[in-house]
C-alpha positions in Angstrom: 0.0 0.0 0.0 2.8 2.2 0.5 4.2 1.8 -2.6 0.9 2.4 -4.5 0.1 6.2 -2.5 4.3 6.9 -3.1 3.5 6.0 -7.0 0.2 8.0 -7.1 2.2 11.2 -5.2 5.0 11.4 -7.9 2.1 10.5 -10.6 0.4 13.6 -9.1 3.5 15.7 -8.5 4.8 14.9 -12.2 0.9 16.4 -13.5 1.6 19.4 -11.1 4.8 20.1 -12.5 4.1 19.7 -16.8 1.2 22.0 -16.1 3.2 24.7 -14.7 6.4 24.1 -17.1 6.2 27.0 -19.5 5.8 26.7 -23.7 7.4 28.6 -26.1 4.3 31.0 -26.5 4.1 32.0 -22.9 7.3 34.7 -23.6 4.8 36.6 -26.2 3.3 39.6 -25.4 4.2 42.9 -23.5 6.4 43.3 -20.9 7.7 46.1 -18.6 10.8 46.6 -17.6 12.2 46.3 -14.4 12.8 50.1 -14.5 9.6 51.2 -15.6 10.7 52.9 -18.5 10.1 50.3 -21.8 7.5 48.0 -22.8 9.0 45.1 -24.8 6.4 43.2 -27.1 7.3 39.6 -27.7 5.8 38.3 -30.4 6.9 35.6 -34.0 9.5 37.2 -35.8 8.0 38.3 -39.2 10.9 38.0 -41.0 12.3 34.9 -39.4 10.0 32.2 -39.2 9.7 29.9 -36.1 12.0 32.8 -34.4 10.6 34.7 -31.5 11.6 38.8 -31.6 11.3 41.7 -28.8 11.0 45.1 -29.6 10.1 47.9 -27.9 6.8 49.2 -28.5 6.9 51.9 -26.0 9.5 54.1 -24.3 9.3 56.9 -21.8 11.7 58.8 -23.7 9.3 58.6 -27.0 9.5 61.7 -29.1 13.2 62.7 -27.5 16.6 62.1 -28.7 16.4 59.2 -26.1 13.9 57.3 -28.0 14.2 53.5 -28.5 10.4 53.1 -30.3 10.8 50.4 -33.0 14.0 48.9 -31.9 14.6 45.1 -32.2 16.2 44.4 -28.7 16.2 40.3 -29.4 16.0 37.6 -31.9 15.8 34.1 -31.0 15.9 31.1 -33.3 14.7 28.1 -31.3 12.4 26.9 -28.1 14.8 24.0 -26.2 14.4 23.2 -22.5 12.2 25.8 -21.1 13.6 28.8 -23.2 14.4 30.4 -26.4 17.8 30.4 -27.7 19.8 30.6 -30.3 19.8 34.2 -31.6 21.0 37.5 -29.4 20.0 40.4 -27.7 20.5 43.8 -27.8 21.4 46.5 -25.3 20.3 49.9 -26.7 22.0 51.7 -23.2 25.6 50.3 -24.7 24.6 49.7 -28.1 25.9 46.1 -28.6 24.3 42.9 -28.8 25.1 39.2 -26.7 24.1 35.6 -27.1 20.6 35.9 -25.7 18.1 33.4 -23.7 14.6 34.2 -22.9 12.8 32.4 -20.2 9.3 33.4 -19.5 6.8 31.6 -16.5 3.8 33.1 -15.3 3.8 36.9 -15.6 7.4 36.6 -15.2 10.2 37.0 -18.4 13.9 37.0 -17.9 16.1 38.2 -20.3 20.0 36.9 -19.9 22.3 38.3 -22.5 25.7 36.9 -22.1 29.1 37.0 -24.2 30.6 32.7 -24.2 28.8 30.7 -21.7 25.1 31.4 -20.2 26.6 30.9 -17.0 28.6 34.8 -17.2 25.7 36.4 -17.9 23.7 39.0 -17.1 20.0 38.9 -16.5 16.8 41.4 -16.7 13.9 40.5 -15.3 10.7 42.2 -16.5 6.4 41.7 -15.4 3.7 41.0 -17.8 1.9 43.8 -18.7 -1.9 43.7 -20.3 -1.4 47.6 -21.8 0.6 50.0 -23.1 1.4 53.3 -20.7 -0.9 56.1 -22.3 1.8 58.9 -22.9 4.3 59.3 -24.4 3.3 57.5 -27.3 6.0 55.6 -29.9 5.7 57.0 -33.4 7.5 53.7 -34.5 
């Protein structure tokens, strides 16, 4: 008997754990920054089939010299164990792009751009968001 309630608490633990584990659709959509001050849409890449892209659909510095509206900040060609990868990511603050993963769960996406190995990365973490800030508004 204790073998068959150990078996049905892993069967039931295993269930738990595939409905929680995210797909590769889950990082599409718009996310916020952890600064507040971009909104990142995640969406197929139009130009690069099965590839997911990021770019930023709205910035707080819209309309200035500051503005990042329209900028591709990641390509990614492939969705492998929990994440996409395969592609880069850019950095508009430095103006250079890195390897790239993207890992989304929940209303959660991280972002880890890293030059070599994953492991010496870097990693920004930004929060689901269901709308675009109001003002400013990217021209782009």
């Amino acid at each position: 008997m204790k073998t068959l309630n150990r078996l049905i608490t892993v069967v039931c633990w295993s269930l738990a754990a595939s409905a929680q584990a995210a797909g590769p659709e889950d990082a599409q959509g718009l996310w916020m920054t952890a600064e507040s001050d971009a909104v990142i849409r995640f969406a197929p890449c139009a130009d690069a089939p099965g590839a997911l892209c990021g770019t930023i659909v709205w910035d707080k510095d819209a309309g200035t010299p500051a503005d990042t509206c329209g900028v591709r900040i990641a390509q990614l060609g492939r969705y492998d164990k929990d994440a996409w990868r395969d592609g880069w990511v850019y950095d508009p603050r430095d103006d250079k792009k890195y390897k790239g993963v993207v890992r989304a769960k929940a209303d959660e996406l991280r972002i880890r751009a890293f030059v070599g190995v994953e492991i010496l990365g870097q990693t920004e973490q930004l929060k689901r968001v269901a709308t675009l800030p109001a003002t400013p508004v990217c021209k782009h």
